[in-house]
C-alpha positions in Angstrom: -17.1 14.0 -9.0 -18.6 14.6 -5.7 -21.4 12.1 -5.9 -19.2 9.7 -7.2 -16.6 9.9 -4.8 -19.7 9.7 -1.9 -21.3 6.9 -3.6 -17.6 5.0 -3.8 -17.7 5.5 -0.2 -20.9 4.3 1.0 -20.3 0.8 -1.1 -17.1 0.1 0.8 -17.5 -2.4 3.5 -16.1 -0.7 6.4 -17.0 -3.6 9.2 -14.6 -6.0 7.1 -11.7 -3.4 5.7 -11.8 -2.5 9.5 -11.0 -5.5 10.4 -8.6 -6.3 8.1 -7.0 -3.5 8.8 -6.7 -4.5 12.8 -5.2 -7.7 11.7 -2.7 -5.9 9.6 -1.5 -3.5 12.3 -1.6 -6.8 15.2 0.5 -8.6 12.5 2.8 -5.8 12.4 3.2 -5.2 15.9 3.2 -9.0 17.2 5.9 -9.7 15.2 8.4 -6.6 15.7 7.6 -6.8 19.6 8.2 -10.9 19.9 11.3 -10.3 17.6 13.1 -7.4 19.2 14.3 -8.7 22.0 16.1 -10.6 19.7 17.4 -8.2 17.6 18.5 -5.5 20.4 20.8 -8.3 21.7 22.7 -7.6 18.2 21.7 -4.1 17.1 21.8 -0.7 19.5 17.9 -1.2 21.4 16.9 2.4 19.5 13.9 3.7 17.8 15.8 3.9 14.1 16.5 0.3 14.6 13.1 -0.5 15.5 11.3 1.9 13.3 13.7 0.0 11.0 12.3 -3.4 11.5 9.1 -3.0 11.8 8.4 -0.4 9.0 10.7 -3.4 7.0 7.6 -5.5 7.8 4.9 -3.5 7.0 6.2 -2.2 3.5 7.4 -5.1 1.9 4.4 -7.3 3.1 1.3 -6.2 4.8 1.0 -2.7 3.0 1.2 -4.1 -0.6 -1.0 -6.9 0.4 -3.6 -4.6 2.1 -3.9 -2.3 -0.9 -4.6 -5.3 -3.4 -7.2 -6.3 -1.6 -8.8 -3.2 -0.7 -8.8 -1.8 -4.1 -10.4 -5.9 -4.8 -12.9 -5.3 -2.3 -13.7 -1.7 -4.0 -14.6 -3.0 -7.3 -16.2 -6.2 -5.7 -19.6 -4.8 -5.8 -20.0 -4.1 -9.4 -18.7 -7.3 -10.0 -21.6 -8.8 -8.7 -24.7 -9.3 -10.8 -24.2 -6.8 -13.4 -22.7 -4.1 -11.1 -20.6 -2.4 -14.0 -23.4 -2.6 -16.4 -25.0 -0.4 -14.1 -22.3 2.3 -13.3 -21.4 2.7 -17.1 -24.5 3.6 -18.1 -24.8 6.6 -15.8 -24.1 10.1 -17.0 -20.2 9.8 -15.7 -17.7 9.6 -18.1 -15.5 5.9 -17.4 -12.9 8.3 -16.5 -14.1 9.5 -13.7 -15.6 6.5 -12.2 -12.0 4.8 -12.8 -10.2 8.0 -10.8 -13.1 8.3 -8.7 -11.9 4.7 -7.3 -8.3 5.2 -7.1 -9.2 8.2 -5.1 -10.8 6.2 -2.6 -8.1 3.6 -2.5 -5.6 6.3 -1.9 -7.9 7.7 1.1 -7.8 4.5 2.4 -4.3 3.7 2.2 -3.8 7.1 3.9 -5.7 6.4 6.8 -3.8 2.6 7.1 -0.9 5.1 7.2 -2.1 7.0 10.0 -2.9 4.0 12.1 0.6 2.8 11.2 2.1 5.5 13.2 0.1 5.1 16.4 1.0 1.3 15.9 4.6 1.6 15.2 5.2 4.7 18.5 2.9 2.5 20.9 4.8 -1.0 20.6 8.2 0.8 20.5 7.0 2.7 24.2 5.7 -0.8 25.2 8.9 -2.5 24.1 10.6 -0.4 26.0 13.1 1.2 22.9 15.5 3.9 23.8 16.1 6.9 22.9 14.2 10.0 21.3 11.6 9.6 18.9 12.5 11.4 15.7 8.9 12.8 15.0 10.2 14.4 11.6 10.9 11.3 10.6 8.0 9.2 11.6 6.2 11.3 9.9 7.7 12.2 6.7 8.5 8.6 6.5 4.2 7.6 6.9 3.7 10.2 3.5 6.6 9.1 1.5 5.4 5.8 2.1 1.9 6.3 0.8 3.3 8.3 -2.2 5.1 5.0 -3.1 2.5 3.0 -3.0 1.1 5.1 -5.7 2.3 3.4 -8.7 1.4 -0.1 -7.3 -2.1 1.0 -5.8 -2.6 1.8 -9.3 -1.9 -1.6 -10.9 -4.0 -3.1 -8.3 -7.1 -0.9 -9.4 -6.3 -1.8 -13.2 -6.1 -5.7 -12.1 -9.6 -5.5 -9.9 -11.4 -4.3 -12.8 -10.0 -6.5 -15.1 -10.6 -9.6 -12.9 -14.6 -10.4 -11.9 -13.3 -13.3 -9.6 -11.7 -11.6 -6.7 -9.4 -14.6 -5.9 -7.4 -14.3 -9.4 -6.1 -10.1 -8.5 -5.7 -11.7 -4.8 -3.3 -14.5 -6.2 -1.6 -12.5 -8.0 -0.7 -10.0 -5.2 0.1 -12.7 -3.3 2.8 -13.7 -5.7 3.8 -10.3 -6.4 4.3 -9.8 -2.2 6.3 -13.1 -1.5 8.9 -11.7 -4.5 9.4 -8.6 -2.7 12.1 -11.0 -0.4 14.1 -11.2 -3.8 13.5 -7.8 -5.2 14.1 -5.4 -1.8 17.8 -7.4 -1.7 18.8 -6.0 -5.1 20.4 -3.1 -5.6 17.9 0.0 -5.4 18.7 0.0 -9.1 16.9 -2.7 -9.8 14.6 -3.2 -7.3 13.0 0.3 -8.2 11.7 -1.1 -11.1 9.2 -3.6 -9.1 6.4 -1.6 -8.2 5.7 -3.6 -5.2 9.0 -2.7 -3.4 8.6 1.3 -3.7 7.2 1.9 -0.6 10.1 0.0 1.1 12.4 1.8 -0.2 10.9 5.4 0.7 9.7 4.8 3.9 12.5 2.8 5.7 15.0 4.8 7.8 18.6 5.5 6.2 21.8 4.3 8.3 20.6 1.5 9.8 22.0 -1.9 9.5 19.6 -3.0 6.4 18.8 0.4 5.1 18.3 0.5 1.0 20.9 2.6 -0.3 19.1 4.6 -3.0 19.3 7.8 -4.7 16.4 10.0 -3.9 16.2 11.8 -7.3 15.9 8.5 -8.9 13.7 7.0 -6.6 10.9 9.8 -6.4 11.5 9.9 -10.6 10.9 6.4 -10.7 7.6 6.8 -8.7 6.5 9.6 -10.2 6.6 8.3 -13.6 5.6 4.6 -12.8 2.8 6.5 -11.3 1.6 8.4 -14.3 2.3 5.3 -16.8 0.0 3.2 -14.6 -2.4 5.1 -13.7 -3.4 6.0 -17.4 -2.8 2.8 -18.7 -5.3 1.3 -15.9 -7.9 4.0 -17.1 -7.2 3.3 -21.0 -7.9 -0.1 -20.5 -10.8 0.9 -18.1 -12.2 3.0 -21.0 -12.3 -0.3 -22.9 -13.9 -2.6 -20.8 -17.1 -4.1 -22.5 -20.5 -2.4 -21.0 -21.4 -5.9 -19.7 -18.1 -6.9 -17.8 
């Protein structure tokens, strides 16, 4: 598992996620900084208010986007020119290679996490938001929103190995994102049951203005099991993938 989690590694284009992942975090901070001024006119000018708005950003858009097109990116190589022909015929079991990969994603999506914060605390200092910085929080939020993302990083590794052209996975996150506007304003009763609105839900701040009222119990259930039914349903149908796909 070693050597395939080491070999996953060295395939990944790290000049371009890189970059993508810069955009990502300017995105995020360009448009809470232009925007709060704005918004602390109307709401109290404090960090749960910003962390609100700009963690609102980053979950229900850039995060779910960035992991459909990392885990695209992942299986990109062995898309090209017989790539999976290649890895199947080694001595690992399909199983492995598929878990193997989601591993990576999740590594991935942690360090996007970790940037996050550094993102999020700098443009709030630099913004000038009031207050004390509830470090419990900002950090407890960064990990529950990674563990959210867990059922949905998880379809995305299923759809890039199911789709050779890249653009048809992308499309579809793309779709899948831009519904997130209709699914994060149910209630959390319903919206839990779109994979791509979990991490909003466990990572925004509670008791703030737009916060998702949600029962924890159900919410963490809902992930852990979405989790566990995606995951193995993405590495059934990985076992059945033709040699030559």
């Amino acid at each position: 598992m070693n050597k395939l989690l080491t070999a996953e590694f060295m395939k990944i284009q790290w000049r371009l996620i890189a970059l993508l992942i810069l955009i990502v975090l300017i995105a995020d901070v360009s448009l809470a900084s232009s925007n709060w001024g704005m918004l602390s006119a109307v709401y109290e000018p404090s960090w749960p208010n910003y962390l609100m708005y700009i963690i609102n950003l980053h979950t229900s858009f850039f995060f779910p986007l960035l992991s459909g097109t990392i885990a695209g990116l992942i299986c990109m190589y062995e898309h090209r020119s017989g790539g999976w022909k290649q890895l199947l015929a080694t001595p690992y079991s399909r199983s492995s290679i598929y878990s193997a990969k989601y591993a990576v994603l999740l590594c991935m999506l942690a360090i996007i996490q970790m940037l996050f914060i550094a993102a999020e605390i700098g443009s709030g200092m630099a913004a000038g938001v009031k207050g004390s910085l509830d470090w419990p929080f900002v950090m407890s939020s960064a990990v529950l929103g990674w563990v959210g993302i867990f059922p949905l990083a998880a379809i995305q590794l299923w759809f890039s190995t199911r789709f050779k052209n890249f653009g048809i996975a992308f499309s579809i996150n793309v779709v899948c994102v831009l519904l997130n506007i209709v699914f994060s304003g149910l209630p959390s009763t319903l919206g839990m049951w779109f994979p791509f609105v979990l991490p909003f839900y466990t990572m925004m701040p509670q008791g703030t203005p737009f916060s998702p009222r949600v029962q924890e119990w159900s919410l963490y259930a809902m992930v852990g099991i979405s989790f566990v039914f995606y995951f193995l349903l993405g590495k059934h149908m990985f076992r059945r993938k033709p040699l030559g796909a």
